[in-house]
C-alpha positions as CSV (number, residue, x, y, z in Angstrom):
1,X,179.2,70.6,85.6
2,X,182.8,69.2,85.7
3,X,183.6,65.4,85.9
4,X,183.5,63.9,89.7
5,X,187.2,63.2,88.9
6,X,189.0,66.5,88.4
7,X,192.2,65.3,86.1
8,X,193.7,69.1,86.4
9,X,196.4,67.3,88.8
10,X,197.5,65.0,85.9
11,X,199.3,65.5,82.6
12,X,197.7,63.9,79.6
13,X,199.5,62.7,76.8
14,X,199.9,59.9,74.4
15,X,202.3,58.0,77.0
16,X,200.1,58.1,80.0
17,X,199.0,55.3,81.8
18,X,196.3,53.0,80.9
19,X,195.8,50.4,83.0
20,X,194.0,50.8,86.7
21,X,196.7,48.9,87.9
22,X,199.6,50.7,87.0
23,X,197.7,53.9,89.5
24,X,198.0,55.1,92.7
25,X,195.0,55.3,94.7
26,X,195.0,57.9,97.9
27,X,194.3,55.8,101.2
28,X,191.3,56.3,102.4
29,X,191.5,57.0,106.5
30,X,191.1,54.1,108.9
31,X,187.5,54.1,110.1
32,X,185.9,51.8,112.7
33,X,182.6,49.7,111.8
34,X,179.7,51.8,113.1
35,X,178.5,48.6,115.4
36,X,182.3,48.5,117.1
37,X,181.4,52.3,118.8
38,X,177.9,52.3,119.1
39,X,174.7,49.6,119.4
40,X,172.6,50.3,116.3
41,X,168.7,50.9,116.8
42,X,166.5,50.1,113.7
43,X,163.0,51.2,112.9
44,X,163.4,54.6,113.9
45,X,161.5,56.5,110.9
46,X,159.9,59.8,113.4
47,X,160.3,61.3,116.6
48,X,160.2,58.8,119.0
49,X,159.5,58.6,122.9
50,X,162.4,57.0,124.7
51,X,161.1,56.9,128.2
52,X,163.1,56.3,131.1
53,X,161.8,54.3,134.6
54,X,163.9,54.9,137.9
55,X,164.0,53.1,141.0
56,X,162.8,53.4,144.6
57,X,164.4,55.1,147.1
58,X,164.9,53.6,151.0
59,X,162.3,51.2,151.9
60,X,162.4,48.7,155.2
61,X,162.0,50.1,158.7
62,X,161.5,47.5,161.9
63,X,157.8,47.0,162.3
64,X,156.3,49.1,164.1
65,X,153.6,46.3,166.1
66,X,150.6,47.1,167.3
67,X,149.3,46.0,163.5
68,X,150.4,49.4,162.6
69,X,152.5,49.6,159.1
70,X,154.8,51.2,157.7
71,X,153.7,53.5,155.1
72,X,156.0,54.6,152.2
73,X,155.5,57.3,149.9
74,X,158.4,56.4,147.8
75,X,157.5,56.8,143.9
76,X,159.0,55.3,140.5
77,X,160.4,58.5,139.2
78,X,160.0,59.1,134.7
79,X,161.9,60.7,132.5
80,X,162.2,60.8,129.0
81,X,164.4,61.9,125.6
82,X,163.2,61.7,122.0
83,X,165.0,60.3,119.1
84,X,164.7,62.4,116.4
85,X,166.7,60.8,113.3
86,X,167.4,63.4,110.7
87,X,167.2,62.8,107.0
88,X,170.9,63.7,105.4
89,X,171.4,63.3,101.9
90,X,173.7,64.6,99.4
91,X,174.0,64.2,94.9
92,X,177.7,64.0,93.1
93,X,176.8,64.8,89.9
94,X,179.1,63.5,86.7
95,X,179.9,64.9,83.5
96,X,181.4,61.8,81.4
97,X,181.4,64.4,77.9
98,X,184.3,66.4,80.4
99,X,186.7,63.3,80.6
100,X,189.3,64.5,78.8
101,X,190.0,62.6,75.3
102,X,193.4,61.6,76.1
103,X,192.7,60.4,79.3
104,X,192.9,56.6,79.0
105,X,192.4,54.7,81.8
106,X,189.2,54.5,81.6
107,X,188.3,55.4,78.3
108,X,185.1,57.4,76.6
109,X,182.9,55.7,74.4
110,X,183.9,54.9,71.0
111,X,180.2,56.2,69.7
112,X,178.8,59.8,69.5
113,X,175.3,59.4,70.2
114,X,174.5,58.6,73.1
115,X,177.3,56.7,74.2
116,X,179.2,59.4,74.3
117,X,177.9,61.1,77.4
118,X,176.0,57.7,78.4
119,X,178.3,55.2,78.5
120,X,181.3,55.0,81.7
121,X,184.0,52.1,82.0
122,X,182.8,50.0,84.8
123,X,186.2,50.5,86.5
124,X,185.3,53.9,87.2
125,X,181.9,53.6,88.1
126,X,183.1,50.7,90.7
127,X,185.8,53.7,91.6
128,X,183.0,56.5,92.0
129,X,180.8,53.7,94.5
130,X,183.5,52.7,96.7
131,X,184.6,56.5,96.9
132,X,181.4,57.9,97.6
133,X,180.2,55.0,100.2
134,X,183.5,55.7,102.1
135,X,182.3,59.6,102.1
136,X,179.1,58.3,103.8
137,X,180.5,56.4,106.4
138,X,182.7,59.5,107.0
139,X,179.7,61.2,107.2
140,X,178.1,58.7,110.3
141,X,181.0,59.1,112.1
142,X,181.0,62.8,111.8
143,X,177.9,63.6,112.4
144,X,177.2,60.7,115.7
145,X,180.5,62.3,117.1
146,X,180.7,65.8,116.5
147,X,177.3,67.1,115.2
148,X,175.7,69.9,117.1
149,X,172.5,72.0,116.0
150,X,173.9,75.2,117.0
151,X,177.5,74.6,115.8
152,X,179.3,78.2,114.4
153,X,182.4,78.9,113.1
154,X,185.6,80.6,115.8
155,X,184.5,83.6,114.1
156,X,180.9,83.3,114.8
157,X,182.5,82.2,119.0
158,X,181.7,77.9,118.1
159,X,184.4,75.4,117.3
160,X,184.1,74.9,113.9
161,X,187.6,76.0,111.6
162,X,186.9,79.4,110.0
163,X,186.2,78.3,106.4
164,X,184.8,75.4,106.9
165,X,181.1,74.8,106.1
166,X,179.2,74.7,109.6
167,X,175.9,72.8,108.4
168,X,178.0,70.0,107.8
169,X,177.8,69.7,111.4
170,X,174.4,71.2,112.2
171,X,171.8,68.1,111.7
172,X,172.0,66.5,114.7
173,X,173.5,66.6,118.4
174,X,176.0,64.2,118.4
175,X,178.0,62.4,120.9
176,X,180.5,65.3,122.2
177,X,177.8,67.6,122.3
178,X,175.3,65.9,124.8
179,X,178.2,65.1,127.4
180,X,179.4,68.3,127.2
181,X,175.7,69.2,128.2
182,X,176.2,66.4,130.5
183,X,179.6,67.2,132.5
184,X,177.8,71.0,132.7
185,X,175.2,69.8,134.7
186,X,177.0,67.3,136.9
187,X,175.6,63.9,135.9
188,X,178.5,62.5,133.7
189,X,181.7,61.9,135.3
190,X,184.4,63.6,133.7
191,X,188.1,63.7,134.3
192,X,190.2,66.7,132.7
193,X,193.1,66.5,130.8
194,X,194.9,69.6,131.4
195,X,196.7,69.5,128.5
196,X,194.0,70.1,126.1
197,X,193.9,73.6,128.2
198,X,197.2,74.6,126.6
199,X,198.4,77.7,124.8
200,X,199.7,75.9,121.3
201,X,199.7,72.5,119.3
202,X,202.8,71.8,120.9
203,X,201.9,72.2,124.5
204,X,198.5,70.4,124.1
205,X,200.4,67.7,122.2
206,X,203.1,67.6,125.9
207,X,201.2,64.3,127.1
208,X,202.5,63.8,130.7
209,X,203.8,60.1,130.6
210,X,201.7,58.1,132.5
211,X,198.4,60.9,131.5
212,X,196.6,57.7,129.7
213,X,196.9,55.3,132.7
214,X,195.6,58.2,134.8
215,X,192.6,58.4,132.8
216,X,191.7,54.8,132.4
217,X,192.1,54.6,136.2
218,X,190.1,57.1,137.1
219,X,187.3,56.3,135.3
220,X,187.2,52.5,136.1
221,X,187.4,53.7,139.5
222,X,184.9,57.0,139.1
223,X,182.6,54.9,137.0
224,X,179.1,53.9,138.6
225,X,179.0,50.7,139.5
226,X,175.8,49.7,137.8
227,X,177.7,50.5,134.2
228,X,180.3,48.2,135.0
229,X,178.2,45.5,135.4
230,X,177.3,45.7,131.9
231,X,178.8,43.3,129.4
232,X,179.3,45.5,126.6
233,X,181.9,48.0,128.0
234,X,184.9,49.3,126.2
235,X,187.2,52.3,126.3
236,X,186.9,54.4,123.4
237,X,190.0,56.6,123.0
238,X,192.0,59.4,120.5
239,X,195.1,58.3,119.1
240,X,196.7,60.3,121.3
241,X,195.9,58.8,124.5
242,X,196.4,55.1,122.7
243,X,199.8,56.5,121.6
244,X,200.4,57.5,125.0
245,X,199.3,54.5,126.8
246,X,201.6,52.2,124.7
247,X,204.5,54.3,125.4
248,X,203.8,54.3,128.9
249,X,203.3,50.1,128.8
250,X,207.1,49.8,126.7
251,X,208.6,52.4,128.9
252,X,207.8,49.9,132.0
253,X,208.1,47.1,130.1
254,X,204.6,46.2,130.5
255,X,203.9,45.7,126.7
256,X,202.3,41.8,127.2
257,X,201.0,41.5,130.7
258,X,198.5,44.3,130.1
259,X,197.3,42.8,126.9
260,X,195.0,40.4,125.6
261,X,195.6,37.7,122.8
262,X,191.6,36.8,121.4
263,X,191.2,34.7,118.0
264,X,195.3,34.7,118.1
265,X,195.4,39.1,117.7
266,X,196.9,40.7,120.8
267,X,194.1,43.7,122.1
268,X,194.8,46.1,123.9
269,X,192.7,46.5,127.5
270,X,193.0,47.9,130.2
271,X,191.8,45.8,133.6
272,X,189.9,43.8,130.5
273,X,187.9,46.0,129.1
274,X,189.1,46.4,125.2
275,X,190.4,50.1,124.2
276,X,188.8,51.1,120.8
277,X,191.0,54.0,118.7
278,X,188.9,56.3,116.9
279,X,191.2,57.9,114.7
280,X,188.0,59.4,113.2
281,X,187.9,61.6,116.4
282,X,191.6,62.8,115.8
283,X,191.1,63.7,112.1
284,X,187.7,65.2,112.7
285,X,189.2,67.7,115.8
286,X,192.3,68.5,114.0
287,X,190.6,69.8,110.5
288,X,187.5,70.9,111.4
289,X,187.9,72.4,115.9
290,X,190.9,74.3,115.3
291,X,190.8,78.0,116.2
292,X,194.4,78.8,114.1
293,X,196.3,78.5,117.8
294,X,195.1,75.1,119.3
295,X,192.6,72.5,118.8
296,X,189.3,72.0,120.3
297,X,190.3,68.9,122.9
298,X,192.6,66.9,121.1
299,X,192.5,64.2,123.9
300,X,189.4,62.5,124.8
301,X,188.2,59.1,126.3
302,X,184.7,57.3,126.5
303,X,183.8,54.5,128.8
304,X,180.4,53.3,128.4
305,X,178.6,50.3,127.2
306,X,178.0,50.5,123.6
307,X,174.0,50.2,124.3
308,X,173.9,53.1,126.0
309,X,175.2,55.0,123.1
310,X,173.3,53.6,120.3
311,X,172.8,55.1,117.1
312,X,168.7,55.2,115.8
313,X,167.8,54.7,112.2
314,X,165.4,53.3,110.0
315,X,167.6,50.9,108.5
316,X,171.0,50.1,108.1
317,X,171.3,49.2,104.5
318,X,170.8,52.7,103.7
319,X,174.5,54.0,104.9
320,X,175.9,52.1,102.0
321,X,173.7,51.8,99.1
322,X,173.3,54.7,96.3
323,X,170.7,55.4,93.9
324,X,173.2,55.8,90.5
325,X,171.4,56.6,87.1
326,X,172.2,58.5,83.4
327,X,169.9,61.2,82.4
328,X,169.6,61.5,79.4
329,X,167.8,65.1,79.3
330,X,170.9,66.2,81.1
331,X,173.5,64.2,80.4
332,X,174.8,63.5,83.1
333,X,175.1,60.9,85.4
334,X,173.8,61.5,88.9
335,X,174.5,59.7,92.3
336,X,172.5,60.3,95.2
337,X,173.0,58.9,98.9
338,X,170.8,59.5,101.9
339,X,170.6,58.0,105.4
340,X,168.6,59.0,108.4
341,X,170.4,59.0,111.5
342,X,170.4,60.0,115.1
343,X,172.4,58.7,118.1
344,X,171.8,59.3,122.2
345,X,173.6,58.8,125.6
346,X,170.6,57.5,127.4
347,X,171.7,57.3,130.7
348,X,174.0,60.0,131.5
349,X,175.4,57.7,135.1
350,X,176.2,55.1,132.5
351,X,179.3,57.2,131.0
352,X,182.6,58.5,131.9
353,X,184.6,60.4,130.0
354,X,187.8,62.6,129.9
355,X,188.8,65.6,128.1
């Protein structure tokens, strides 16, 4: 077992550097907070009933007289889903013994035994939490967005980039896969993007200019009426179409009138309702749903109110804390994070979407 920090990329030396400053540290990708995309359910520990209550139908006739009535037969209708959260979990195992002696940045122990397999600077064990945290939250977002039980590779006829590990996608149904469910059976409003239906990178990436104000308009005008009465609505959007959109507003010089300023930060809206980016949704279509000719729709939009997406977990706490210990029988030091998660769209009128 190797060291979670594979030093083959640098050249070791007396001269090298030494100080954590002095380094370059890759970016890591621009993420929103999980309660910005989706309301957050605690205490879900085991399948659990979500049922669903409708509404009655017509009722109210003129009275018939006579002290006759008018009977109904109208009934509540039920229906129901299930959460069922999933336990993910995953171990990085370290090797501090295979930190090469003349790395010095964070140095080895200065001791045989045990500190030389035992003992890690604390600037790299801060390193190896905030890097594996930031693989978790990666994780969420992957999973609530693009997980699917029955996901397969091109080869296999799914979506998933040949070479590319399909059970990292297989725990749960996420967020694409029930509305695509959804727009099959009629009840979720969709609007398509013809471009995604193109023959290359380059054609699907041939935005018609005004495509983004075409999709926002049709679904605030397509959307039921009952969601946008809800006071927790927002747009949630690619880069692509927010890319699009703000080229449309400069091109028409529209840049401020169709903005927001809130707590002194200009936000983007459109008719109020705030536009979320999920570059996450970009960066997850574009490495993992690309068949080797185009990618599996590159442009897609959400409206919804965020409680009717939520995400169902035990607790929260555990998306960001880590069980990190040194075994001594092994030596090595071990870290292990695990999270159950599911997420739902409850009520398939209260969405609209476009891909």
């Amino acid at each position: 077992m190797a060291s979670l920090i594979d030093l083959s990329g640098l050249t070791l030396n007396p001269e090298e550097v030494r100080a954590a400053s002095e380094a370059i540290f890759e970016k890591v990708f621009v993420k929103p907070e999980l309660e910005a995309v989706h309301s957050i359910r605690t205490g879900i520990t085991m399948k659990t009933q979500i049922p669903f209550y409708g509404k009655f139908g017509l009722v109210g006739k003129a009275d018939p007289g006579s002290c006759a009535v008018n009977d109904e037969t109208q009934t509540i209708s039920t229906t129901e889903k299930y959460w069922e959260p999933e336990l993910i979990s995953y171990r990085l195992t370290h090797c501090q013994d295979n930190v090469s002696e003349l790395y010095k940045m964070w140095e080895k122990a200065k001791k045989v035994n045990p500190d030389e397999w035992e003992m890690i600077d604390n600037g790299m064990v801060a390193f190896l939490e905030d890097r594996t945290v930031d693989a978790s939250t990666e994780a969420i977002l992957r999973l609530t967005s693009f997980g699917d039980t029955a996901a397969d590779n091109v080869s296999g006829g799914g979506l998933i980039t040949n070479g590319v590990d399909k059970t990292y996608f297989t725990p749960i149904d996420g967020l694409w896969k029930q509305i695509y469910t959804g727009v099959a059976a009629t009840t979720i409003i969709r609007y398509t993007i013809t471009e995604n239906s193109a023959a290359s990178y380059a054609a699907q990436d041939s935005l018609a200019s005004d495509r983004a104000l075409k999709i926002f308009r049709y679904l605030y005008s397509n959307a039921d009426a009952r969601m946008m009465s809800e006071g927790n609505i927002v747009f949630q959007v690619t880069r692509t179409i927010l890319n699009n959109w703000q080229d449309y507003l400069e091109d028409k010089s529209l840049v401020f009138t169709l903005q927001e300023v809130q707590d002194g930060t200009t936000k983007l809206t459109y008719r109020g309702i705030p536009i979320v980016i999920r570059h996450d949704w970009d960066r997850n279509i574009r490495s993992y749903q690309d068949n080797g000719t185009t990618y599996n729709d590159p442009h897609r939009v959400i409206l919804t109110d965020l409680n009717n997406i939520p995400v169902g977990t035990p607790e929260t706490e555990s998306f960001k804390k880590l069980d990190m210990w040194y075994e001594r029988k092994d030596k090595k030091h071990y870290i292990d994070a695990a999270f159950r998660l599911d997420v739902k769209v409850l009520e398939e009128y209260m969405i609209a979407v476009a891909y």
